[in-house]
Gaussian input, Z-matrix of N, CA and C with variables (Angstrom, degrees):
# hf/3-21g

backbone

0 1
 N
 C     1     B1
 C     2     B2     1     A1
 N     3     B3     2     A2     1     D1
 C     4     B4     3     A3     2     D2
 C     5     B5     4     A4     3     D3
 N     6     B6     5     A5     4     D4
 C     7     B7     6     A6     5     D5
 C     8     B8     7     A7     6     D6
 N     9     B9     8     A8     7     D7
 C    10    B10     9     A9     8     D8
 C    11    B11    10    A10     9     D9
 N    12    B12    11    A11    10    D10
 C    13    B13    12    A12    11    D11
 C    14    B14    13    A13    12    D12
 N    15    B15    14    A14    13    D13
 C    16    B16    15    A15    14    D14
 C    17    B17    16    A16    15    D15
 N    18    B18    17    A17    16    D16
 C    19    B19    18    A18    17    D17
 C    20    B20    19    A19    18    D18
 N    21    B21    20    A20    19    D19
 C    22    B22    21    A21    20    D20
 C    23    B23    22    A22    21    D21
 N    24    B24    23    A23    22    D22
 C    25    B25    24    A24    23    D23
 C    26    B26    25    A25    24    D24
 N    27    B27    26    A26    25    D25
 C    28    B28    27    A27    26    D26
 C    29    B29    28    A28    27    D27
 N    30    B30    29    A29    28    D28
 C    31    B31    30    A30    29    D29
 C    32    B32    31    A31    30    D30
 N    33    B33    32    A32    31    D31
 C    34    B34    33    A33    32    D32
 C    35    B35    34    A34    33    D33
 N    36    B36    35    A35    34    D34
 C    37    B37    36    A36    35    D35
 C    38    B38    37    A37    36    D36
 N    39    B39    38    A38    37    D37
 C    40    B40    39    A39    38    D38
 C    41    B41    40    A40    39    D39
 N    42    B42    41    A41    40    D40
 C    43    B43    42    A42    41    D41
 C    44    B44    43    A43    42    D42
 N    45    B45    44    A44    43    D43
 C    46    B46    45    A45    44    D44
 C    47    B47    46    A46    45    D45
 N    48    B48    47    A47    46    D46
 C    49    B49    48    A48    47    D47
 C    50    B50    49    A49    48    D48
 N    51    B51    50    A50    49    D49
 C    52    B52    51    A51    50    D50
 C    53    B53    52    A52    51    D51
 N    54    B54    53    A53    52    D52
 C    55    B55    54    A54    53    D53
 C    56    B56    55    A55    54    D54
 N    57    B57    56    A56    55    D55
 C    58    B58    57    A57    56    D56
 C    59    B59    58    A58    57    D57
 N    60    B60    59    A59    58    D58
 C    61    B61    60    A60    59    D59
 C    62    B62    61    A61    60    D60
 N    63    B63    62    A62    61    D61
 C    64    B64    63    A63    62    D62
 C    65    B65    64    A64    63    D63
 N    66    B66    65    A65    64    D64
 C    67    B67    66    A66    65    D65
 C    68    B68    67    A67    66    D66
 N    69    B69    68    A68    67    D67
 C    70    B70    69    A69    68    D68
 C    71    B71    70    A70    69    D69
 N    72    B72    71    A71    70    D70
 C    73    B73    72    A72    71    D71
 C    74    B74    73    A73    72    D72
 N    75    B75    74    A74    73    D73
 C    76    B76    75    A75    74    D74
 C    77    B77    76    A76    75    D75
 N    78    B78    77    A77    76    D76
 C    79    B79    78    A78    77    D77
 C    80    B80    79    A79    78    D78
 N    81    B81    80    A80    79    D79
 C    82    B82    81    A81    80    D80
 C    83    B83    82    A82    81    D81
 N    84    B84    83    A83    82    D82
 C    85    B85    84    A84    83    D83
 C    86    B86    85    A85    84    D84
 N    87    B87    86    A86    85    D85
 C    88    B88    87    A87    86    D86
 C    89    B89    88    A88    87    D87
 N    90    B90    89    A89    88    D88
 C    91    B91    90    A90    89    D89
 C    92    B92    91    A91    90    D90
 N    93    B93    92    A92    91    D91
 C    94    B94    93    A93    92    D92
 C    95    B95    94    A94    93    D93
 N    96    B96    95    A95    94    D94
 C    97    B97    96    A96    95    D95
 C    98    B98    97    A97    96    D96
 N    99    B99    98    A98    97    D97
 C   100   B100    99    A99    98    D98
 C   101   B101   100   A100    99    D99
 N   102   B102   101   A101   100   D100
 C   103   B103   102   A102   101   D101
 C   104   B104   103   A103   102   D102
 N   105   B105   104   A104   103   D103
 C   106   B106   105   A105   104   D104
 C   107   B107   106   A106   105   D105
 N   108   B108   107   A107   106   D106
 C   109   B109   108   A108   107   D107
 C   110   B110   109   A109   108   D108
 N   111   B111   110   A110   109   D109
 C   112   B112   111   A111   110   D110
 C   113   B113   112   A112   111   D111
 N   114   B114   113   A113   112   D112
 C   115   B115   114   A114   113   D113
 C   116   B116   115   A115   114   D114
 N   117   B117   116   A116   115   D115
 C   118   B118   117   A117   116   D116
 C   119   B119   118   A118   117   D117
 N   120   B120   119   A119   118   D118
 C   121   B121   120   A120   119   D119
 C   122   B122   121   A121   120   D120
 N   123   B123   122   A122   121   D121
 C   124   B124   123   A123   122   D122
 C   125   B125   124   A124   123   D123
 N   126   B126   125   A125   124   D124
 C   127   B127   126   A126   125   D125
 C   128   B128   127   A127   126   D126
 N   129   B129   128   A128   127   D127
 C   130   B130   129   A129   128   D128
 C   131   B131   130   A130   129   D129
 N   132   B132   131   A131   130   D130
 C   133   B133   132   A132   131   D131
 C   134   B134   133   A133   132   D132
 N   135   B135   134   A134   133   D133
 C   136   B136   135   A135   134   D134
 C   137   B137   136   A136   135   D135
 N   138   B138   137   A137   136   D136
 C   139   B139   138   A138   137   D137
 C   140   B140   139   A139   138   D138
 N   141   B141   140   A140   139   D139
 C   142   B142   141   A141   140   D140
 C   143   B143   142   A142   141   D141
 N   144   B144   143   A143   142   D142
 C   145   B145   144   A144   143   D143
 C   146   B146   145   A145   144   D144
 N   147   B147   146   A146   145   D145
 C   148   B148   147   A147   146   D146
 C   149   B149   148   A148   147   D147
 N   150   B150   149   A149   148   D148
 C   151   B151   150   A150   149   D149
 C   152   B152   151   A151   150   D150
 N   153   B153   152   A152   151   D151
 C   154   B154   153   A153   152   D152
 C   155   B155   154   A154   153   D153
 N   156   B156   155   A155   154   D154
 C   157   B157   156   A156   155   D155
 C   158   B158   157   A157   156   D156
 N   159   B159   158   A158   157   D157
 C   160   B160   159   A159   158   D158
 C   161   B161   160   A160   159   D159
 N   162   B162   161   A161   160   D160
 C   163   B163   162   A162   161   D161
 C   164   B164   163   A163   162   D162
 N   165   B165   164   A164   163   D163
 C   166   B166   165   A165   164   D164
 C   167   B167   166   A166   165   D165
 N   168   B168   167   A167   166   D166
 C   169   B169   168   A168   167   D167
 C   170   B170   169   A169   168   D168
 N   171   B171   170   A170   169   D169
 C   172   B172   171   A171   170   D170
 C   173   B173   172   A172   171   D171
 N   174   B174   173   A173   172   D172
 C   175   B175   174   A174   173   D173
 C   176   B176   175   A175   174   D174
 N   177   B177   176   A176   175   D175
 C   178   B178   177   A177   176   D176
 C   179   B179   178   A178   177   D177
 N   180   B180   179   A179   178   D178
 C   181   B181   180   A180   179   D179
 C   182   B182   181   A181   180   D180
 N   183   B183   182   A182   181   D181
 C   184   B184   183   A183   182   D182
 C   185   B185   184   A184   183   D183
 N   186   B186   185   A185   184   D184
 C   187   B187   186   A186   185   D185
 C   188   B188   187   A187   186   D186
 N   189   B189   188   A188   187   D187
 C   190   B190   189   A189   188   D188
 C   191   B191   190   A190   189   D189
 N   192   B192   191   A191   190   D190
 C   193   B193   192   A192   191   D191
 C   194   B194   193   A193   192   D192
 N   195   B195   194   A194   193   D193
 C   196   B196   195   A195   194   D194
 C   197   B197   196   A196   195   D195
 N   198   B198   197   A197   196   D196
 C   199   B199   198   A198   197   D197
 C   200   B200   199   A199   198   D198
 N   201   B201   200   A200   199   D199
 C   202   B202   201   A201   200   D200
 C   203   B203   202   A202   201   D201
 N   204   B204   203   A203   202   D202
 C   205   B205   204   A204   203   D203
 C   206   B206   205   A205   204   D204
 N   207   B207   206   A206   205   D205
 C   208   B208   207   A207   206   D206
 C   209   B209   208   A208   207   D207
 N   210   B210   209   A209   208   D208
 C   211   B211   210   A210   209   D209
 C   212   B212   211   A211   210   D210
 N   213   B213   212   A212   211   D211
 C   214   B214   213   A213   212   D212
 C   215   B215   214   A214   213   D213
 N   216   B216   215   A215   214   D214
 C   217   B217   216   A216   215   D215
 C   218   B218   217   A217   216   D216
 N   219   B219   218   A218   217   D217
 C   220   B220   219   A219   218   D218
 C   221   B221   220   A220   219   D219
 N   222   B222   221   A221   220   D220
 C   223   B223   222   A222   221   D221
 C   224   B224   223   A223   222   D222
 N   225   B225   224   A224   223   D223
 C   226   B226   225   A225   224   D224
 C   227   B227   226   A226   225   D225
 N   228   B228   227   A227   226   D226
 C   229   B229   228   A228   227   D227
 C   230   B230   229   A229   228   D228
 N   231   B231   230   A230   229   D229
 C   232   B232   231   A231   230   D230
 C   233   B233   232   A232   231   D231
 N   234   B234   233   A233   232   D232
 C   235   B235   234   A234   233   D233
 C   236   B236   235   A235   234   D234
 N   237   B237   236   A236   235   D235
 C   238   B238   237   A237   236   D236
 C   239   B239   238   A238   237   D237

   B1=1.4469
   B2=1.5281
   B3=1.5353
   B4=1.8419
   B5=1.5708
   B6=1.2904
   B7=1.5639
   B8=1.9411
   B9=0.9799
   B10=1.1424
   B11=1.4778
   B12=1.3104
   B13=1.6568
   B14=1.5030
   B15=1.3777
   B16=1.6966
   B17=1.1834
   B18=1.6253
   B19=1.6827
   B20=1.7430
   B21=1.5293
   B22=1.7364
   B23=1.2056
   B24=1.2515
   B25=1.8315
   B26=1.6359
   B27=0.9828
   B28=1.6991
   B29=0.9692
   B30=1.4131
   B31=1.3569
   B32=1.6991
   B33=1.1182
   B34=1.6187
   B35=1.8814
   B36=1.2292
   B37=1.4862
   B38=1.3241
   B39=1.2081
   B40=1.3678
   B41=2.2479
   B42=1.2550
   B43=1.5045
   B44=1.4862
   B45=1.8164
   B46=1.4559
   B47=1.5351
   B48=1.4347
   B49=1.7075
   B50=1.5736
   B51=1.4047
   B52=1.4385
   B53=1.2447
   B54=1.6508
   B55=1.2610
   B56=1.7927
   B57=1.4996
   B58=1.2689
   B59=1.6883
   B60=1.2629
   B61=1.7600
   B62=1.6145
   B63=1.7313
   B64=1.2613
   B65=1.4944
   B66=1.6159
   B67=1.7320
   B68=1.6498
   B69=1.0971
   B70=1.6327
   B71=2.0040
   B72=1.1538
   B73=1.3078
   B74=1.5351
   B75=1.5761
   B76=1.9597
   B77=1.8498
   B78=1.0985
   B79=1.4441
   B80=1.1017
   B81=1.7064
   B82=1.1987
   B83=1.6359
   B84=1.0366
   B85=1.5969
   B86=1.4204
   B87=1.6032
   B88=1.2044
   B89=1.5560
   B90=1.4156
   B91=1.1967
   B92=1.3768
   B93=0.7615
   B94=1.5108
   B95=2.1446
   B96=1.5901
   B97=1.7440
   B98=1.5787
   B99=1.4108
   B100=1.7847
   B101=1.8115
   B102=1.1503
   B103=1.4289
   B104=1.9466
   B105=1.7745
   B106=1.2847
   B107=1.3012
   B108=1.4606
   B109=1.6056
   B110=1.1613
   B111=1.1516
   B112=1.8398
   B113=1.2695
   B114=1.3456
   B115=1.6525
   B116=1.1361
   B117=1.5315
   B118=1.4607
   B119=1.0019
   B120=1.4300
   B121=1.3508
   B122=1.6804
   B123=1.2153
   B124=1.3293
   B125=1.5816
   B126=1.5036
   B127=1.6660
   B128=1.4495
   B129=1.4854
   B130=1.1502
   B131=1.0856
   B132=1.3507
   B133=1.7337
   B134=1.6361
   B135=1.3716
   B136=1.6014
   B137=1.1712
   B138=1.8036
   B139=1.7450
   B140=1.7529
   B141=1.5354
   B142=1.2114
   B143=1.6943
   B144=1.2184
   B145=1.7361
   B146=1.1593
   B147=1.0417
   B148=1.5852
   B149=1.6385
   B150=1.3151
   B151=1.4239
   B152=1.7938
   B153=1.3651
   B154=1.7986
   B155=1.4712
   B156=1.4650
   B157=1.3429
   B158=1.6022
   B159=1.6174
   B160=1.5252
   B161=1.7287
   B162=1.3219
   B163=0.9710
   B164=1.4699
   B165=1.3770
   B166=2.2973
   B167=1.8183
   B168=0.8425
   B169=1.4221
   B170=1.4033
   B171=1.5863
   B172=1.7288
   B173=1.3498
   B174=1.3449
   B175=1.6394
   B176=1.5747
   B177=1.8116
   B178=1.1657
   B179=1.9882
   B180=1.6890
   B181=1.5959
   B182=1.5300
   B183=1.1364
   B184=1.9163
   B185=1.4934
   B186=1.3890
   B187=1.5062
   B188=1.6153
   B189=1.1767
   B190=1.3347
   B191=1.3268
   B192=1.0654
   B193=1.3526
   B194=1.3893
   B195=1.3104
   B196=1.2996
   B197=1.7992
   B198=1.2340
   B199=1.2883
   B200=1.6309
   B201=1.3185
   B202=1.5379
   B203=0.9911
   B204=1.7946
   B205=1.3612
   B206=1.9778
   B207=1.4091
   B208=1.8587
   B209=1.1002
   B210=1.0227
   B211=2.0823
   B212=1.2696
   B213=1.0584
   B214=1.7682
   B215=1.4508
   B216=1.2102
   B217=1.3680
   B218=1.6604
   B219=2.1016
   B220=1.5593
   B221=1.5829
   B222=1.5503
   B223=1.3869
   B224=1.5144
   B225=1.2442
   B226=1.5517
   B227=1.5874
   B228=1.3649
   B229=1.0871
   B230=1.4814
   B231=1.5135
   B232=1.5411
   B233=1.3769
   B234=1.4048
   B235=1.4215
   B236=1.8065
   B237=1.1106
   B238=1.8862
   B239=1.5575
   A1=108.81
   A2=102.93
   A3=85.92
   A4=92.64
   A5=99.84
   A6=134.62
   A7=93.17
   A8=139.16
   A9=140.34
   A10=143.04
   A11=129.62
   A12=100.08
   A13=130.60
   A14=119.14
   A15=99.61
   A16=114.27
   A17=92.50
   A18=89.42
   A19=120.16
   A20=94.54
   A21=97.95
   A22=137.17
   A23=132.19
   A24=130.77
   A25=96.63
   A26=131.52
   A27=126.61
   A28=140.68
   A29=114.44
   A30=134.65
   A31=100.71
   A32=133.83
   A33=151.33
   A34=95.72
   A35=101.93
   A36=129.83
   A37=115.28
   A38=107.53
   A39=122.32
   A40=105.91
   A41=108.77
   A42=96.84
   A43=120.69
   A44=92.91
   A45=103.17
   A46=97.46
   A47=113.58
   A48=112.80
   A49=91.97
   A50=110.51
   A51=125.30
   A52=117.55
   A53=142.03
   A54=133.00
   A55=86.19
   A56=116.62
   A57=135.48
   A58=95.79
   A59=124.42
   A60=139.84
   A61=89.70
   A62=122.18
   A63=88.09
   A64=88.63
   A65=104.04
   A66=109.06
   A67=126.68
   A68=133.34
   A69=128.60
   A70=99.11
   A71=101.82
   A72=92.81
   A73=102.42
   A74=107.91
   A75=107.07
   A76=108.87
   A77=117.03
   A78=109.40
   A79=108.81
   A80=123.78
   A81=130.89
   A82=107.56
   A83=111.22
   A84=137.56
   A85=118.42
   A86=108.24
   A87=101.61
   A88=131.29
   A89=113.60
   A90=114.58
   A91=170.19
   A92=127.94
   A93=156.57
   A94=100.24
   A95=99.44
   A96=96.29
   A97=101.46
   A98=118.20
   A99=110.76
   A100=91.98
   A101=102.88
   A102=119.95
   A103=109.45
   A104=107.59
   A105=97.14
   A106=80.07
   A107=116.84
   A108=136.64
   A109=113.78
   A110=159.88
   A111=150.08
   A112=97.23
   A113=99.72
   A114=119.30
   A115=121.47
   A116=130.95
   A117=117.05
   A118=147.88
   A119=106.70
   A120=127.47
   A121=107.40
   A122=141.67
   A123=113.78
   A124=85.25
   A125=119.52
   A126=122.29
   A127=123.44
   A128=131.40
   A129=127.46
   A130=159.67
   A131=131.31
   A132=102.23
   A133=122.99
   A134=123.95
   A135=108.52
   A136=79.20
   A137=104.86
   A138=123.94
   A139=106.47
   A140=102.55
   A141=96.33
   A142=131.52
   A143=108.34
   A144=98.64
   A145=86.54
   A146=138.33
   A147=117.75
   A148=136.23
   A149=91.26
   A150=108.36
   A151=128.29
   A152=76.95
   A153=106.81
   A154=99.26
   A155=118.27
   A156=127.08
   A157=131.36
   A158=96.85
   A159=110.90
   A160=107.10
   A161=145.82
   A162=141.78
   A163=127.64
   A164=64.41
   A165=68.62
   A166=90.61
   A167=147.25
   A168=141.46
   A169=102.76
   A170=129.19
   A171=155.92
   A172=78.87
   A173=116.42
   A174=113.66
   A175=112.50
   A176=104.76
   A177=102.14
   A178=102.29
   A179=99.65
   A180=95.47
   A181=109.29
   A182=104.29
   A183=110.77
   A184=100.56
   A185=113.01
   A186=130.47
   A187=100.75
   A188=107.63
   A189=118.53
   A190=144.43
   A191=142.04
   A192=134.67
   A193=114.29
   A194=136.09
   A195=150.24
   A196=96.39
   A197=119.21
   A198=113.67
   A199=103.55
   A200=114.01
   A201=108.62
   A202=97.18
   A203=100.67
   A204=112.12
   A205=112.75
   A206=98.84
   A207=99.25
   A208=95.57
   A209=138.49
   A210=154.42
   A211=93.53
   A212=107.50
   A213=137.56
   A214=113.80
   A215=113.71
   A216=109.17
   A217=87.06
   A218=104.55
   A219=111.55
   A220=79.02
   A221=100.03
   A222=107.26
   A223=93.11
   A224=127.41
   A225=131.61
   A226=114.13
   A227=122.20
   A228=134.85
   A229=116.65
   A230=96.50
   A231=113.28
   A232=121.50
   A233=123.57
   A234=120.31
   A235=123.55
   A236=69.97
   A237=92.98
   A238=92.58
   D1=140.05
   D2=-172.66
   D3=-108.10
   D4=167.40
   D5=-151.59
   D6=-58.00
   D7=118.66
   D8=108.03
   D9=19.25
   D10=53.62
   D11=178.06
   D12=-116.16
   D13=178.43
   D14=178.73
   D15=-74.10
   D16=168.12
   D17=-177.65
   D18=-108.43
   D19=-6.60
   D20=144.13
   D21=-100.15
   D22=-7.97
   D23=169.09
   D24=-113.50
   D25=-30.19
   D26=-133.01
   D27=50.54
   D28=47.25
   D29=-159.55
   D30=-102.53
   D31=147.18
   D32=170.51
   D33=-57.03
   D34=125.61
   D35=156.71
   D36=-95.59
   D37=132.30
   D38=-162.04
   D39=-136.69
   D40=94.02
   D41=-176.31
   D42=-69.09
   D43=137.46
   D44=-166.13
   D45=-144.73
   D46=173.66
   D47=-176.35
   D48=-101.84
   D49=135.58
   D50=168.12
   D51=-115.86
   D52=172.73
   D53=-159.58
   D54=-138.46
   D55=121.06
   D56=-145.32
   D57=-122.63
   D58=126.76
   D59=-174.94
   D60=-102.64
   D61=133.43
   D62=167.99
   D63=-164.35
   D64=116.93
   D65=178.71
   D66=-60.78
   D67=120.96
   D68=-168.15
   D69=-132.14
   D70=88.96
   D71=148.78
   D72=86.39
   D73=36.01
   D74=-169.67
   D75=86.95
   D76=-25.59
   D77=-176.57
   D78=-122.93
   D79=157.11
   D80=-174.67
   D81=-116.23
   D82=156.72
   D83=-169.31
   D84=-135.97
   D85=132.74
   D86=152.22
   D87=-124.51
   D88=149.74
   D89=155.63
   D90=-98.68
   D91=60.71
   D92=-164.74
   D93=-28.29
   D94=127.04
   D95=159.99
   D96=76.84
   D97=5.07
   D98=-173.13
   D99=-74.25
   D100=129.54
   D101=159.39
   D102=-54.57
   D103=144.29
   D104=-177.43
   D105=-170.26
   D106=151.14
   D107=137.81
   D108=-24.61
   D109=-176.72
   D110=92.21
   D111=-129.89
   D112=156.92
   D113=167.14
   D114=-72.18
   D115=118.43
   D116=154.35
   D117=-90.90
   D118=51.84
   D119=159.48
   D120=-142.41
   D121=0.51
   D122=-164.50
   D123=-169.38
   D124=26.57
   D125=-178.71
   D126=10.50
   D127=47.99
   D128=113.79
   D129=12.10
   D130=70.94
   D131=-158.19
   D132=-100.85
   D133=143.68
   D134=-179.56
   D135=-109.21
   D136=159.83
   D137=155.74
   D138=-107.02
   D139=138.76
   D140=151.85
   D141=-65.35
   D142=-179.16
   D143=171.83
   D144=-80.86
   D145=-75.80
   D146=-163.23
   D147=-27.18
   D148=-50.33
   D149=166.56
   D150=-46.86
   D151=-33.65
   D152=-176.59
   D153=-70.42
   D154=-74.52
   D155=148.01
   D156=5.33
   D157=-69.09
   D158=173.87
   D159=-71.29
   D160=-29.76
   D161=149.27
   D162=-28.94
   D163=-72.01
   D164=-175.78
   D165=-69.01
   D166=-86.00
   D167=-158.69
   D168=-15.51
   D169=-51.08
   D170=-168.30
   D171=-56.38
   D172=-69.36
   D173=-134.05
   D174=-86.41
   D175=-12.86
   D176=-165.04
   D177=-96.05
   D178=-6.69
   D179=170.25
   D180=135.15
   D181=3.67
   D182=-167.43
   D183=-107.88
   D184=96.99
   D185=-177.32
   D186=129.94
   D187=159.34
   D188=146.80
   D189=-110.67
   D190=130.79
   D191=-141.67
   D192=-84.18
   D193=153.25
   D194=-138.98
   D195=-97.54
   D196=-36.97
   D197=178.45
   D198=-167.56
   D199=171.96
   D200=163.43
   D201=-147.66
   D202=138.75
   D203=179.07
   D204=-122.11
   D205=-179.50
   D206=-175.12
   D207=-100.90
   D208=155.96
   D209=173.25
   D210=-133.20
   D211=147.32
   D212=151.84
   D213=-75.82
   D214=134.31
   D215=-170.89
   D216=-137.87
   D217=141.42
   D218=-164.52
   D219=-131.76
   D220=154.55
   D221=-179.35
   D222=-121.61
   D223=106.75
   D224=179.02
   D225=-62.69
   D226=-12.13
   D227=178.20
   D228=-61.30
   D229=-46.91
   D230=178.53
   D231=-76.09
   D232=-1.70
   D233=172.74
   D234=-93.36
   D235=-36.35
   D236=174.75
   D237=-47.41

């Protein structure tokens, strides 16, 4: 397999599990352990299609989720 690089620094990708935020439909999600590319130099992330795949499958309802938690949510709009 030949080497991998980014496609904004040209830095070496190296696959690792990343933890993925991802809005579907008014609500947000997370994902925990998604496989991804990243850059090691300028953290980047690529998805495989698969990965892509396992997303939408997550988001569209196929599994059940590992826990749910509450977040704080800040509207930066309102401080200004």
């Amino acid at each position: 397999m030949s080497e991998q690089r980014c496609m904004i620094c040209q830095g070496e990708l190296e696959l690792q599990r990343v933890t993925r935020a991802q809005e579907y439909e008014g609500r947000w999600v997370v994902i925990e352990n998604l496989p991804a590319l990243v850059c090691r130099q300028c953290g980047e992330r690529y998805y495989t299609p698969d990965a892509h795949d396992l997303v939408v499958a997550l988001i569209q309802g196929h599994g059940s989720p590992a826990r749910t938690e509450t977040i704080e949510v800040y509207d930066a709009a309102r401080v200004a």
